[in-house]
N, C-alpha and C positions, 0 to 999 in steps of 0.2 A: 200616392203622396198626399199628405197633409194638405188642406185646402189654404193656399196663402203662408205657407212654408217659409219665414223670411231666410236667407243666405247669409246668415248670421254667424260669422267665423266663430265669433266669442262663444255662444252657443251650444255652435257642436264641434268645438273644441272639449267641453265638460259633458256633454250627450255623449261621446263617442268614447267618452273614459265609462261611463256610469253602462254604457250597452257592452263592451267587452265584458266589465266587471259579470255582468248579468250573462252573458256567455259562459264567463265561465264558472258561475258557481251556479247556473242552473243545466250544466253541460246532461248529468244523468237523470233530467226532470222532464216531466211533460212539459214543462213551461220552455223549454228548448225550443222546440218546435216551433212557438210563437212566437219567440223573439227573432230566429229564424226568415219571420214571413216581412220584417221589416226592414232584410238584407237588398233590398235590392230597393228601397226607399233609400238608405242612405246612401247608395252606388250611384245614384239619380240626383240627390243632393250633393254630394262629393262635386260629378259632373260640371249641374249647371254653376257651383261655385266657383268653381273650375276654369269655366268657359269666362262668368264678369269678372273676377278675376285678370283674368289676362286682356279681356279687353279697357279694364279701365288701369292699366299699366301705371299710363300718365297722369292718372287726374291722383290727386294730392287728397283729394278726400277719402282716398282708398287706401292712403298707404299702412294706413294699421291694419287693415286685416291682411294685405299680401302682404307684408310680416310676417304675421301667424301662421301664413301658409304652410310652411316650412317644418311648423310642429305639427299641425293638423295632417299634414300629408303622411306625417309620419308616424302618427295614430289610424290614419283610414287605410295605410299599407297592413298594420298591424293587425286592421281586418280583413285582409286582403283585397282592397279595393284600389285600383290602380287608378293612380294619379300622375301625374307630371310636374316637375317643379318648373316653379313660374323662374326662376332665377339663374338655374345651371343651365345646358348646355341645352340649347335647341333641339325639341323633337326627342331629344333623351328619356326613355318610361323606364320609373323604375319602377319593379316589380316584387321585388322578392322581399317577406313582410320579415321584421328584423327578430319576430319569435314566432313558433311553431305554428301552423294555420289553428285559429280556432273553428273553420271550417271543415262538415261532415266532407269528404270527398267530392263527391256529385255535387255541392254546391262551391266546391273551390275551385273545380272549373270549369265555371261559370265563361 
């Protein structure tokens, strides 16, 4: 992971369009492979966003990014990275990304 990584919804709201995009126009490239190795960086950032996220529920200072949660979530499904919405029903995971994995097999499940 990135040293000092902030949890920047805004961020990797635009990171996470601009890393598909790059999925898949370098799908039959070598460069594949490296973009690849940063799959599980953003599974780890997803996570801990994740986690403050729902702990700072109540404070008021957060309420714009859990907001954005809701698109976000459903661009890192899109990677196939499983989230939880902060908003619907308790302990509810959705998982199933809303277009085809752009993941090789062996790494879609993960």
């Amino acid at each position: 992971m990135r040293c000092g990584y902030p949890l920047d919804p805004y961020v990797l709201l635009t990171e996470v369009i601009a890393y598909r995009f790059l999925l898949d126009h370098f799908q039959n490239d070598f460069r594949y492979g490296r973009l690849m190795l940063r799959f599980d960086e953003y599974r780890t950032i997803a996570k801990n966003l994740e986690a403050k996220l729902r702990a700072s529920m109540h404070d008021p200072r957060w309420s714009k990014p859990i907001e954005l949660w809701d698109e976000l979530s459903v661009r890192l499904r899109n990677l196939d990275i499983e989230v939880e919405s902060l908003h619907g029903r308790s302990g509810t995971r959705v998982v199933v990304p809303s277009e085809p994995s752009c993941l090789s097999p062996s790494l879609a499940s993960y």
